[in-house]
C-alpha positions in Angstrom: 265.2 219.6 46.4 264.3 215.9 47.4 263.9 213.7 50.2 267.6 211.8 50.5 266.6 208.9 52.5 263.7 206.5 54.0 260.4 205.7 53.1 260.1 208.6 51.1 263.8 208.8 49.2 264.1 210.3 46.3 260.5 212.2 46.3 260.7 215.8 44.7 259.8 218.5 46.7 258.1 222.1 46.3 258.9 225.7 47.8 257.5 228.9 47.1 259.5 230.6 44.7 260.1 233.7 46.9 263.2 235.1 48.6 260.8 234.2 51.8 261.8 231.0 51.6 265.5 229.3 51.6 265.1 225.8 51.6 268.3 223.6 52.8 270.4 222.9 50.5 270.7 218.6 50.1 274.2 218.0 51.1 273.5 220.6 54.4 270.1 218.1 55.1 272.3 215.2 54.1 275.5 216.7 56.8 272.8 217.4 59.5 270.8 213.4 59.0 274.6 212.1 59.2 275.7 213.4 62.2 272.2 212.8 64.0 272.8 208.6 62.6 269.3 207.7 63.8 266.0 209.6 64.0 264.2 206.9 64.6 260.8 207.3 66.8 262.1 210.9 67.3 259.5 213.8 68.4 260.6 216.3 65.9 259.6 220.2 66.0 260.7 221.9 62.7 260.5 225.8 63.3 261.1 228.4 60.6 259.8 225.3 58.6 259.2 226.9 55.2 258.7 224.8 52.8 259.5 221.6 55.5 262.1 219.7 53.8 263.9 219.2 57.0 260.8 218.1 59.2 259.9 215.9 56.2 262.9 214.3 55.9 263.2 213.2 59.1 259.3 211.4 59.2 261.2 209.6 55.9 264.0 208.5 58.3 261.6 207.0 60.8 260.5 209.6 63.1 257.2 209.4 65.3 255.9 212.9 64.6 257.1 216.1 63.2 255.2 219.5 64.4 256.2 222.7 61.3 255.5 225.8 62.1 255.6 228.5 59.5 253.8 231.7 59.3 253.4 232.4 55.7 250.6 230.8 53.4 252.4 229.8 50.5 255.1 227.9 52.9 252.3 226.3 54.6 250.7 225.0 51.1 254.1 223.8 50.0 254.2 221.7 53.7 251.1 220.1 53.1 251.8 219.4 49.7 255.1 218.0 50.8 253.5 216.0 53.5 251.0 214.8 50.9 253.5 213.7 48.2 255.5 211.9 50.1 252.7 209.9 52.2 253.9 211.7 55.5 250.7 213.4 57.1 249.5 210.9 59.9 252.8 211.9 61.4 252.5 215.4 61.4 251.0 218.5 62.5 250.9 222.2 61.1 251.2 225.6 63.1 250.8 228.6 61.0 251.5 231.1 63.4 254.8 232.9 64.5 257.8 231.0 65.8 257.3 232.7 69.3 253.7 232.2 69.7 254.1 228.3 68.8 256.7 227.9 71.4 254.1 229.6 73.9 251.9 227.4 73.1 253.5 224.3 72.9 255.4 224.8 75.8 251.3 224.4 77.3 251.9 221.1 76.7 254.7 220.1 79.1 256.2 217.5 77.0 260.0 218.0 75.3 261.0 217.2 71.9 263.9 214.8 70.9 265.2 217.2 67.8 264.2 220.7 67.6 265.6 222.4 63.9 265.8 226.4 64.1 266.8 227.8 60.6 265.1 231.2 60.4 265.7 233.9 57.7 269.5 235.1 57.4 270.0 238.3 59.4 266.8 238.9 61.4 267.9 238.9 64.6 266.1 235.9 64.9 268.4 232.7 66.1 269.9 233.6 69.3 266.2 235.7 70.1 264.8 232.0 69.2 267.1 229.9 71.3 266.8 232.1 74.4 263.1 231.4 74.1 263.8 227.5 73.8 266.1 227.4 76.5 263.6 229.0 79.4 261.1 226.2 77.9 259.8 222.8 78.8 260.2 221.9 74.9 264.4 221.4 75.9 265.4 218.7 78.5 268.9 217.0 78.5 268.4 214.8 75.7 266.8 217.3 73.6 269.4 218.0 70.5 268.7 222.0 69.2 270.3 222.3 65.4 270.4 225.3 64.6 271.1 226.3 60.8 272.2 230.3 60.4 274.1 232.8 58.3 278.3 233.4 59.6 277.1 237.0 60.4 275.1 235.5 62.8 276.7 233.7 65.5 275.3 232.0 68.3 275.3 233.3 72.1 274.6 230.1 74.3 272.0 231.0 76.6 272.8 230.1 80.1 271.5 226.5 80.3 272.0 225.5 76.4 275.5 224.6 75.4 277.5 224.1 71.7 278.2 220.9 71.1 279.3 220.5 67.5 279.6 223.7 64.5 279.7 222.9 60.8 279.8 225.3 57.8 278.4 224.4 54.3 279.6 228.1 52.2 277.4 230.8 53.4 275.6 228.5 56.5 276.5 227.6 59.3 275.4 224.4 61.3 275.2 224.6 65.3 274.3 221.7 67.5 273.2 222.6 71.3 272.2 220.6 74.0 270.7 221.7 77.6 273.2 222.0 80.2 273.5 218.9 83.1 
């Protein structure tokens, strides 16, 4: 696993070796980067962030800040390594904590993000549970783009004011894009 592009390209990075833990594959990050084109100065929020190879490689690509939130310690080690590594840490910020808490408390803030990447364990119930939670917050205006990276089994149910705007799938993951409603 490496960063593909940016400041940092080409820069190994580190996961827990842990069935905890499924970090995207390159040529999903690389699918995901492409269809996005430009990150630049983007307020990124990287949930389910693991070992934050997503979050990470957008900072490479340009973007202002990236928050991760992961609950588990040896994903959170593997972030700050990450971050470290690749010279990335003034533009980012940590939350070890649940998914749902962070969005609490973030959504405390008032202030949206420009990319928000959801890619939580396979089969736990945990995407659509996510994005209803996103879509009744303030961290989702109109030009927020959700991408949401899941398991087939696990299809998405658009909450009332989110809506699909693209779907790729990469094997055994799927690739949703969803933007707030007009």
């Amino acid at each position: 696993m490496r960063v593909i592009s940016g400041k940092a390209k080409g820069h190994k990075l580190v996961a827990p070796k842990s069935a905890k833990v499924r970090p995207a594959l390159d040529q999903v990050k690389e699918a995901i980067f492409n269809i996005l084109y430009d990150v630049s100065s983007a307020q990124v929020l990287d949930l389910f962030a693991g070992s934050g190879s997503i979050g990470i490689e957008a900072l490479s690509r340009g973007a202002f800040h990236a928050v991760f939130v992961e609950e588990w310690g040896p994903a959170i080690e593997c972030i700050r390594r990450n971050l470290q590594h690749c010279k990335l840490t003034d533009g980012a910020t940590i939350m070890k904590m649940p998914v749902h808490l962070a969005i609490k408390t973030l959504n405390k803030k008032d202030r949206p993000f420009d990319l928000i990447f959801v890619d939580p364990p396979y089969e736990k119930d945990l995407v659509n549970k996510t994005l209803d939670q996103l879509a009744n917050s303030v961290l989702v205006d109109e030009n927020t783009m959700i991408i949401v990276e899941h398991h087939p089994h696990e299809p998405i149910d658009e909450p009332k004011t989110l809506i699909l705007t693209d779907s790729r799938k990469y094997g055994q993951t799927d690739i949703s894009f969803l933007k707030r409603q007009s």
